[in-house]
N, C-alpha and C positions, 0 to 999 in steps of 0.2 A: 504494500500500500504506500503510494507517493504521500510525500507530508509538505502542506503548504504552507508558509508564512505570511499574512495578512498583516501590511504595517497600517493602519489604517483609523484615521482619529473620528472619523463619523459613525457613530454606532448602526446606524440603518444601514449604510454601503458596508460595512463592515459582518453584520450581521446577513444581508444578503449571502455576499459571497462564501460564509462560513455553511450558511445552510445550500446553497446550491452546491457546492463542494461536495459536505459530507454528503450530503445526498447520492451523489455518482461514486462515492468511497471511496475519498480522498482524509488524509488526517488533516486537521486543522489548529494553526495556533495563532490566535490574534493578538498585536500588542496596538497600544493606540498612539503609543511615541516613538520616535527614532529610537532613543535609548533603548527602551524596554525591546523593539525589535531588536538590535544588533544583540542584548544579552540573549533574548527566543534565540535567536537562530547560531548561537555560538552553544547555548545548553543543546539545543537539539538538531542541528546540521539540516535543514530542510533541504527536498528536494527542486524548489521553485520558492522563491521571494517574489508578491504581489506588495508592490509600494504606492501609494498615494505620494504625491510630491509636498504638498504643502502640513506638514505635520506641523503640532505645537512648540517643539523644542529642536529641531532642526529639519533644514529642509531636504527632500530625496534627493538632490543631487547630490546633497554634502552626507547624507548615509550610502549612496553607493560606494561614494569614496571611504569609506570607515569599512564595509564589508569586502571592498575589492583588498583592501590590506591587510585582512586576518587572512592566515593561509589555509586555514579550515574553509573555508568559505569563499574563496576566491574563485571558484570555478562554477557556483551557484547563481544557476539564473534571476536574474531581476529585473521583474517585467512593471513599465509604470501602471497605472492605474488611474484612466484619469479622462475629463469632462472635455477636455480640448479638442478643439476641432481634429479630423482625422491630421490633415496633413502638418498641421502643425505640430502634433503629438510627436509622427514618426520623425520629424526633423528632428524636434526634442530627446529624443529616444538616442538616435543614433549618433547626433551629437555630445550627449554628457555620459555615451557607452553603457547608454543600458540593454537589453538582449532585446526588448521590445515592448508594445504597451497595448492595454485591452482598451476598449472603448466602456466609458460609465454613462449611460445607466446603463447596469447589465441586462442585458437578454439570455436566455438561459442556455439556452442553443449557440449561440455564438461566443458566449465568455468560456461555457468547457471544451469547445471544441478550440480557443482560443490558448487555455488550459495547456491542452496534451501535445501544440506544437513546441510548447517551451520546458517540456517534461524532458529528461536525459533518456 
């Protein structure tokens, strides 16, 4: 079973994604801050990182940067998460190296099938 990491400070998008997940039997762990992410995912090595950008104590691009540095975790995908226009996302995306980004508001169908391209 793939294990996801939710960095995600809005409880309802947060909440979505945790329950469309487990639902197709994915394991789930949500933090709602940068911090509290980067400790989730150094206790437990996920197999995919979904990042919101704008969290309350640091923003996603400066926690990519803190994750691509742990060598646990360097090779862990992390995909943005995020309301922006498509193509402006994907510029975002592949500009500050992240693997890639889902579109919010999730659709159920397209966020898991979204999911399993960025799964190892």
């Amino acid at each position: 079973m793939s294990k996801i990491l939710i960095v995600e400070d809005v409880a309802d998008s947060a909440n979505l994604a945790k329950k469309i997940l487990t639902k197709h039997n994915y394991e789930t762990l949500v933090a709602e801050t940068g911090e509290a992410g980067l400790d989730l995912a150094l206790e437990n090595i996920p197999d995919l990182i979904l990042l919101d950008l704008g969290l309350p104590d640091v923003d996603g691009q400066t926690l990519l940067g803190m994750i691509r540095q742990e060598e646990t975790l360097a090779n862990t995908p992390v995909v943005v998460c995020t309301a922006w226009p498509p193509d402006t996302a994907r510029t975002m995306a592949r500009e500050y190296g992240f693997d890639g980004y889902i579109s919010k508001p999730y659709q159920v169908a397209s966020f898991i099938s979204s999911v399993r391209e960025y799964l190892p």
